[in-house]
C-alpha positions in Angstrom: -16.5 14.1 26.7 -12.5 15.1 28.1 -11.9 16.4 31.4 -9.6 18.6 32.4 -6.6 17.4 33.8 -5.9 20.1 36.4 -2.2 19.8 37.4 -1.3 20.1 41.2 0.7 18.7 44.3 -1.0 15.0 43.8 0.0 13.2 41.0 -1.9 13.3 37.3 -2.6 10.4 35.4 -3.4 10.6 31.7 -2.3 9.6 28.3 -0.7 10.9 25.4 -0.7 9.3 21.8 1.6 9.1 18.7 -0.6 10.0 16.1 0.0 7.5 13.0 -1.3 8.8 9.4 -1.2 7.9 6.1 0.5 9.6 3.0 4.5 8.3 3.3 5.6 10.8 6.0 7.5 9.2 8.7 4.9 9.3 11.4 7.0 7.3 13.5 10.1 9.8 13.6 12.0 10.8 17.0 10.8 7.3 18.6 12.5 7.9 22.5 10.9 11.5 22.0 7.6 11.4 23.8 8.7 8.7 26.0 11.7 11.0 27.3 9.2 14.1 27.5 6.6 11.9 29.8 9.6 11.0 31.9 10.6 14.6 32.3 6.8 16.1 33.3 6.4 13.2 35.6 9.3 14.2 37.5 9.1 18.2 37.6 5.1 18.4 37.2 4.4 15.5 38.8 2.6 13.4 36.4 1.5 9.9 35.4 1.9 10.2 31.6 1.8 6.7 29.9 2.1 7.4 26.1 1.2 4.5 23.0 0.7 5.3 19.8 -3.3 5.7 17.8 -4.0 6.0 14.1 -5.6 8.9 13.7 -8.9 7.0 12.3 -9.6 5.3 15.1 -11.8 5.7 17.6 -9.2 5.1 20.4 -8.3 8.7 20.0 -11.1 9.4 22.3 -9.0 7.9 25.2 -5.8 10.2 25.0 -6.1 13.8 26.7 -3.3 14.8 24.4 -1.9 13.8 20.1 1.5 14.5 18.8 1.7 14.2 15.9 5.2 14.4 13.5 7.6 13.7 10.6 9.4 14.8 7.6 6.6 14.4 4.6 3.2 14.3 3.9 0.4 13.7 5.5 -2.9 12.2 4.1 -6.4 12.2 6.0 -9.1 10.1 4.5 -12.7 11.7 5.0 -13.0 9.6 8.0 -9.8 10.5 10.1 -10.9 14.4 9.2 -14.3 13.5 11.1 -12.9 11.6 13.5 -10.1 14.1 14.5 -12.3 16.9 14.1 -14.5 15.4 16.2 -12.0 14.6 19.1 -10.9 17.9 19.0 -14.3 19.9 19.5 -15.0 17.7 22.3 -12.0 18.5 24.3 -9.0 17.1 22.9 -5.6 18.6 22.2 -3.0 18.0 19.3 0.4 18.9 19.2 2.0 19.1 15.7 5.7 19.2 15.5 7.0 20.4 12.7 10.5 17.8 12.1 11.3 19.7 8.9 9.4 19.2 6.0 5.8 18.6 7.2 5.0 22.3 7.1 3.0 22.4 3.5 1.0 18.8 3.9 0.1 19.5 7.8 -1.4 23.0 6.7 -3.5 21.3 3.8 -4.5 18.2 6.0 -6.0 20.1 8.9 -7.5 22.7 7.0 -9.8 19.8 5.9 -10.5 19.3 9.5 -11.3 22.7 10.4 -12.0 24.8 7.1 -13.6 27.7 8.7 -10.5 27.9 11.0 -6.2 29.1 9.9 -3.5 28.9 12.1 -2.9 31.6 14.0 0.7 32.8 15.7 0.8 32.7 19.6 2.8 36.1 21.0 5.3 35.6 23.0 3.0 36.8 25.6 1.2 33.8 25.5 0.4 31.2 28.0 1.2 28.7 26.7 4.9 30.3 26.6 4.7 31.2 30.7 4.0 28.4 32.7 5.6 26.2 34.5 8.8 27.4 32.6 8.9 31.3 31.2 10.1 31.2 27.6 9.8 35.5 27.2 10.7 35.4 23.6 8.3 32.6 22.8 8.9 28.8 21.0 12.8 28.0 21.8 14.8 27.3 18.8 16.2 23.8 19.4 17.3 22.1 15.8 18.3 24.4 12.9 17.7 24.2 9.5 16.8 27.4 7.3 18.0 30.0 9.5 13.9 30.3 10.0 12.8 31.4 13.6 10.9 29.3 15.7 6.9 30.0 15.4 4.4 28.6 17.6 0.8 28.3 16.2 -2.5 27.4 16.9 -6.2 26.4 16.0 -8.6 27.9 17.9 -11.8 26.6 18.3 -14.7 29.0 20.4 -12.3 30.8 22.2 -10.3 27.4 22.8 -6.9 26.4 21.5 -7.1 22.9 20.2 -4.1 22.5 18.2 -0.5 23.9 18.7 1.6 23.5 16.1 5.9 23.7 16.8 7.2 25.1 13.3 10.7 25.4 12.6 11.6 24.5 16.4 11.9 20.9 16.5 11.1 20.0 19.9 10.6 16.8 19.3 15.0 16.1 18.4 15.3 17.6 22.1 13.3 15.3 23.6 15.6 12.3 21.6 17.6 10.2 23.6 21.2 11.8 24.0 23.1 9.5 21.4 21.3 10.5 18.5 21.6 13.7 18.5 24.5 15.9 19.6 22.5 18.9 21.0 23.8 20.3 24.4 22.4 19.9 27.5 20.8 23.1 27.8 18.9 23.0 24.6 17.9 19.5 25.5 16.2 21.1 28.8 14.8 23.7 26.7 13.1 21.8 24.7 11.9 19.6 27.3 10.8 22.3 29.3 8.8 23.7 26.7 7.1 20.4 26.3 6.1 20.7 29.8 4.7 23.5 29.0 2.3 22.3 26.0 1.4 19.4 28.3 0.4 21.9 31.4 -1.5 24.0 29.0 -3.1 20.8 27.6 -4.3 19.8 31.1 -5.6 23.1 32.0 -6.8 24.7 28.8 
């Protein structure tokens, strides 16, 4: 079983996965991302984020409080990855999906396999997720553009709990980069990173 990770004046320590897959999207997209984002929440929330990478078959999975998951293409899950992330998730886990342009129609298929009695659902604005540490009143921050699309956050919820929040048409994961590889300014860089902060404070609380 996961425990709640309850962020607060002490320092947190917990860890937060890459999640590898099959199918020839590039899983490994946006390498400084995560890095940069633990970096970030262990200075303003105070964490102890150490982040790796897991194939999503494995039974490592178990030992991350928090997945990310992203890339371009598609996105295969043998029957055995669907059990085992399903199975990760309805026993306290918590995926992020970022959405790096592209992924959108294989991600949709891939974890509908996972949870078929479940569809992703659109977070208001209103949501928590989008108040705390950092208010974001109009919801999921627009950080890369590429369709002239807004920025949608969504989510699996599973018995009243979201276990999956999925960025769409926000990119976070390009303002989390390191500086040099993309030319984003420095206040959509701290938006994006903010907002991160605030997936991985819901994550620890939720």
């Amino acid at each position: 079983m996961f425990v709640s990770f309850a962020l607060c004046a002490q320092q947190t320590t917990f860890r937060i996965a890459v999640v590898k897959y099959g199918g020839g999207g590039d899983w490994y997209a946006n390498p400084t991302s995560l890095p940069n984002l633990a970096k970030f929440c262990n200075k303003e929330l105070r964490t102890n984020i150490q982040t790796s990478t897991v194939e999503v078959g494995s039974p490592d999975i178990c030992n991350y409080a928090m997945l990310h998951l992203t890339g371009h293409g598609n996105v295969l899950f043998s029957n055995t990855e669907v059990q085992n992330l399903r199975a990760y998730l309805i026993s306290g886990g918590f995926l992020h999906i970022d959405d790096n342009y592209g992924l959108d129609p294989a991600i949709r298929r891939e974890m509908k396999k996972v949870f078929p009695e479940l569809d992703f659902v659109e977070l208001p604005a209103s949501h928590e997720i989008y108040q705390k540490p950092f208010s974001f009143p109009k919801g999921l921050p627009k950080i890369h553009e590429h369709d002239n699309k807004p920025a949608q956050g969504f989510a699996l919820v599973w018995q009243g709990r979201v276990v999956c929040f999925y960025s769409y048409e926000s990119d976070l994961g390009d303002g989390w980069e390191d500086t040099a590889v993309h030319s984003d300014s420095e206040d959509t860089r701290l938006k994006a990173h903010r907002m991160g902060a605030n997936i991985v404070s819901f994550m620890s609380t939720n």
